[in-house]
N, C-alpha and C positions, 0 to 999 in steps of 0.2 A: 840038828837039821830036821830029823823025822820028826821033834816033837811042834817044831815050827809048821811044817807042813798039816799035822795033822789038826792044831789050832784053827789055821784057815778054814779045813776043810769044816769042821765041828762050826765056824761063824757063820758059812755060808748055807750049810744046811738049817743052822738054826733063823736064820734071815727068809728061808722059804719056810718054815712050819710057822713064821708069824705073821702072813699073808700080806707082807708087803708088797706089793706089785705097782711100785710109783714109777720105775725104772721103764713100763711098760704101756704107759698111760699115756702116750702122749698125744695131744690134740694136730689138727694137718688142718689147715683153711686154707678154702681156692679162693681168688678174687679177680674178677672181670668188671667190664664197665657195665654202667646202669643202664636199663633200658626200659622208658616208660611201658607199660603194658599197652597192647594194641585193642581202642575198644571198638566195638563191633557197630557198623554204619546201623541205622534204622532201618525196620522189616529184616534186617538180618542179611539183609547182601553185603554183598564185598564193596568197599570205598573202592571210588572211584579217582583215577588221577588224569590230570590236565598237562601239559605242558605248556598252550598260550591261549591266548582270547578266542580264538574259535574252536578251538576244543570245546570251550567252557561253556562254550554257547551252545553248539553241538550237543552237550551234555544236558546242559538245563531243560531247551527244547524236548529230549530224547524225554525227559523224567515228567517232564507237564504233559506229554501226549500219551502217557502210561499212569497217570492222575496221583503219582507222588506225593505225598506232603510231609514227608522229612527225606533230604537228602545231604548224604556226608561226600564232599569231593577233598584228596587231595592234590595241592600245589605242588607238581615235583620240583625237585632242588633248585634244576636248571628251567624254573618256568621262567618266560620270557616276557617280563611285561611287569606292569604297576598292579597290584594284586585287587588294593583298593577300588582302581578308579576302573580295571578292566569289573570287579562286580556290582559298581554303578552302574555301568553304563549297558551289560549285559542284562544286567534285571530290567531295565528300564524299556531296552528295541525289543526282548520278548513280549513285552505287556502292550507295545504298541503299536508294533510290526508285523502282528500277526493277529489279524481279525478274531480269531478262535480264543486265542489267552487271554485278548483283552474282554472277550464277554463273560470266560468261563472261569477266570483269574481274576478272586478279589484281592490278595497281596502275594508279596515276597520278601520275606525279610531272611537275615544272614548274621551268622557269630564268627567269626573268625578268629584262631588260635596259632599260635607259636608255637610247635614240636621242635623236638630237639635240633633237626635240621631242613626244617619245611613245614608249610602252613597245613591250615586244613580249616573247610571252610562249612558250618553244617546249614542248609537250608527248609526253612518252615514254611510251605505253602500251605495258604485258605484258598478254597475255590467258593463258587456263587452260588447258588440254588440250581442252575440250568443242568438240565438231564442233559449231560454230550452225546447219550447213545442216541437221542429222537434226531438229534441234527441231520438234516438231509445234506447230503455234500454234493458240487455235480464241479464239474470242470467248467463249463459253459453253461449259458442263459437259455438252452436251446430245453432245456426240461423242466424250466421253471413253471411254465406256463401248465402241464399237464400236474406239478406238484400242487400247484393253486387250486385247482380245478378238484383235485383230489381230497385235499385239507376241508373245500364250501361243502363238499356232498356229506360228509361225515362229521360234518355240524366241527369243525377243532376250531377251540378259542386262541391255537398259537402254532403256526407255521414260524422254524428256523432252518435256514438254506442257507451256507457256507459255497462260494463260486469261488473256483480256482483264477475265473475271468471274468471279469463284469462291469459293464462302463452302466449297468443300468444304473438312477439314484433315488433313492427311497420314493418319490414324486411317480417316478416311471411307474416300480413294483408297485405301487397303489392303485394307479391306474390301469396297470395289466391285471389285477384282480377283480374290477368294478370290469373290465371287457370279457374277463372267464365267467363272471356271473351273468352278466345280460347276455351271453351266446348260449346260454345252457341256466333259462334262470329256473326249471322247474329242480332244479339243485336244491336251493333253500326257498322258505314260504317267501322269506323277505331280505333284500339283500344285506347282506354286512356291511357295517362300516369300519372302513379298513386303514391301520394306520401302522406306519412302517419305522422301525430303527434299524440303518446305517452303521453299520463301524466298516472299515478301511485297511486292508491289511498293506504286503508292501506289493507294490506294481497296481493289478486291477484285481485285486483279492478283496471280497466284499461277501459280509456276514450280513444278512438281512431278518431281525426278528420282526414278523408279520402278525399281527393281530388281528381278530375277528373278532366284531362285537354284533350282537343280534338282536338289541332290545327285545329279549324276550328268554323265558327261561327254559329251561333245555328238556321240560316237560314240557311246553305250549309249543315249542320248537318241534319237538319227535312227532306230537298229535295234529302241527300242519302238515309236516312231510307225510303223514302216513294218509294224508285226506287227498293231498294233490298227487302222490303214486298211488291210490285208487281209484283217480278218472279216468275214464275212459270216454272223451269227449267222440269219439267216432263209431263205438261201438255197435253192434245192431242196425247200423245204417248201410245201404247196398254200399258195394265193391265202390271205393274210389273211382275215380274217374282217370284214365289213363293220359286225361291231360293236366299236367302242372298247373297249365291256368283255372282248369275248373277245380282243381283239387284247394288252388288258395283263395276262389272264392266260395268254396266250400269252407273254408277255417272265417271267413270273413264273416260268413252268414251266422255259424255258429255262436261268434262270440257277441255279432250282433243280440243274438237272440237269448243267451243265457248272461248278459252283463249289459249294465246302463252307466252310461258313460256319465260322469259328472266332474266337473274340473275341482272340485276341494274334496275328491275320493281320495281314496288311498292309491298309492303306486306303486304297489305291488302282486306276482303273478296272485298270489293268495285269492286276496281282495276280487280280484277279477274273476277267476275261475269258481272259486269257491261259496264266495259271500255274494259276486253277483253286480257287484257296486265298483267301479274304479276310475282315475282321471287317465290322462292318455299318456301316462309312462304306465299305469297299470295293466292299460289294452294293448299296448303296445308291447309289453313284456308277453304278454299272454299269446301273442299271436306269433310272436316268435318260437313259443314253444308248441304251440298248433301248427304250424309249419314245419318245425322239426321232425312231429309226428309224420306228414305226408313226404316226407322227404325233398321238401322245398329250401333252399336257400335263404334266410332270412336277419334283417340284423335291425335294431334297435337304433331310429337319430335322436339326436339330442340337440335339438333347436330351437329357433322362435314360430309363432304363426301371432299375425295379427301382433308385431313387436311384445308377444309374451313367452316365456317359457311355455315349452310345448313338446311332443314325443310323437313320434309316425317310423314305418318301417320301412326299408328300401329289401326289396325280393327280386330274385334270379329267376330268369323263366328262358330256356333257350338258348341261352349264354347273353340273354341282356336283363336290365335292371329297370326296376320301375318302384315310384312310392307307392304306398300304402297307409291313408290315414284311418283308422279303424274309429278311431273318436270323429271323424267329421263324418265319415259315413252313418254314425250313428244318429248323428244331426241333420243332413243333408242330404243323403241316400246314397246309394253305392257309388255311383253315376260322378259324385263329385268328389270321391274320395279313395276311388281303386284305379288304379295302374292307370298313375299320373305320369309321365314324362316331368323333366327337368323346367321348361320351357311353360309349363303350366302352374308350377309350384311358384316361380319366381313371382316376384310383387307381394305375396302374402307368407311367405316360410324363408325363413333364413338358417342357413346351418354351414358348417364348416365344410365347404365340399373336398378338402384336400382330403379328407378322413373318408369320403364316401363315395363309393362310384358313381360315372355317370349315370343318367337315366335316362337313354334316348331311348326307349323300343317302342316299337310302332302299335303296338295291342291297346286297345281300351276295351273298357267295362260294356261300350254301347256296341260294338263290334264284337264280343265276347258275345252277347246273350244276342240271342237274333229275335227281331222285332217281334210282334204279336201280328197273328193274319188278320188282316183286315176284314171290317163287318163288311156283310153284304148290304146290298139296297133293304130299307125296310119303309113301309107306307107310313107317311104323314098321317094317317089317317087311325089307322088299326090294324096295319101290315103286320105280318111276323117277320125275325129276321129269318133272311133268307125269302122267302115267299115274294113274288112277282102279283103284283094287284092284278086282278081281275079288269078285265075292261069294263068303260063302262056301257050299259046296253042304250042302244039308237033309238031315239027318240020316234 
């Protein structure tokens, strides 16, 4: 029995001095379920998840007014809806719904994927050229007018104005830029022509890109502006006249005197003030800006005389209104062509009078300036004036 014992013991020691250690080897594997690896949305933000169509709109929205151009959304499990036909129809009212994406948003397109238990959907936006940050935004039309006004003085070839509310239609905004220049034409040498695009967001939401063109390049441009804010057409001359009516036939005389009126002149203030030469929208602009200067009321029509195109001015004096034709005065003297009444224009001027106040007030040019004093007796003979003939001596 001891020598059996001691046999074991002699095996097992001899089994550890020959370094078998197989008894002790053994392998342990855990196994869990798979799970694709989570890869990381574009710019490195966290995915995004929806649960139905206006989330997703919600979302898309959020990421185009943040100028996104890659975005990862996921579909959660229980999203509610056609996954498909909601990112048709989403892509499509952003780009048409809203005045801004549709100018600033040249596409959208979309990949969608199958995860193990929910979609995931990544989005590649292209946008336009347009700088978003110059876009002037206003709620209402009520500051459009001052942004126009603002865009002519500083020579810009492109006003963009996004309106929260606006029934105005490109035809309008065109027209309210041709009235911001003729009420303030010493703005530019020559007016712009000005031509509007329209796009339509949802309700009265209107995006309006504004164009300026100048025929002329933007050094002949700077070297008129700098020629017409160095006149100083009243300069050196005594103190105004503390009455409005002499003060605007003060502006009248002047432009009589430094501009000759010709009907195939140019029609613009330039031309007039500067060069000396213009037809009567150029006298006509000019004198509006010569009344601005004396602090008169003044505005630009646009009418017939003699069934032709033709320009005259209508002025405030006292709280009433009278024309002013600076080109027929130039022709016919002042007499026939300053502070006309309504009732004297008709027969030879026609103009849209809904656009223009009346013109009743009772002042004229021959009332304004009081007569010349009459000569004295002077002798048939060889009198002087003045002087009483001698009598003659008695025969």
């Amino acid at each position: 029995m001891k020598r059996r014992l001691a046999a074991l013991l002699l095996a097992g020691c001899a089994l550890l001095l020959s370094g078998c250690g197989n008894l002790f080897d053994q392998e342990y594997v855990s196994i869990t379920d798979y799970e694709p690896p989570v890869q990381e949305p574009a710019g490195g933000e966290d995915s995004i998840s929806v649960r139905d169509v206006d989330e997703l709109r919600e979302v898309l929205v959020e990421q185009l007014n943040a100028g996104a151009e890659d975005v990862r959304v996921i579909f959660d499990a229980a999203y509610a809806g056609d996954i498909n036909a909601d990112l048709a129809a989403v892509c499509w009212q952003v780009r048409t719904r809203d005045a801004l994406f549709a100018y600033c948003v040249e596409s959208i397109s979309y990949d969608v994927s199958k995860l193990v238990n929910h979609y995931e959907v990544r989005f590649t936006i292209r946008y336009t050229e347009a700088d978003r940050d110059s876009i002037v935004r206003l709620q209402l039309t009520n500051g459009l007018e001052a942004k126009l006004r603002e865009a002519i003085q500083q020579g810009d070839s492109r006003l963009v104005v996004l309106i929260g509310r606006s029934s105005l239609s490109a035809e309008d905004v065109e027209s309210l830029a041709s009235r911001v220049y003729r009420n303030n034409p010493i703005a530019e040498p020559r007016e712009p022509r000005v031509t509007v695009n329209m796009l339509s967001g949802t309700g009265m939401q209107r995006l309006y890109e504004i164009n300026f063109n100048y025929s002329m390049s933007p050094e002949e441009l700077a070297e008129r502006r700098e020629a017409l804010q160095a006149l100083a057409p009243f300069a050196g001359e005594e103190e105004p006249s503390a009455d409005p009516a002499l003060c605007a036939l003060a502006a009248c005389e002047y432009l009589l005197e430094n501009c000759s009126y010709t009907e195939s002149g140019q029609n613009d203030i330039y031309s007039a003030l500067i060069l000396g030469e213009a037809n009567s929208e150029g006298m006509a602009l000019a004198y509006v800006e010569l009344c601005r200067q004396l602090d008169i009321p003044c505005q630009i029509v646009y009418g017939q005389r003699n069934w032709r195109s033709h320009c005259w001015n209508i002025i405030q004096l006292g709280g009433d209104s009278y024309h002013v034709d600076v080109s027929v005065c130039a022709e016919q003297g002042l007499e026939s062509g300053f502070l006309l009444p309504d009732e004297t224009m008709w027969g030879h001027y026609r103009w849209d009078i809904s656009s223009y106040p009346p013109c009743r007030g009772k002042m004229s040019y021959a009332a304004l300036i009081p007569p010349a004093p009459e000569e004295e007796g002077v002798d048939e003979a060889d009198g002087e004036p003045g002087e009483i003939p001698a009598e003659s001596p008695e025969p």
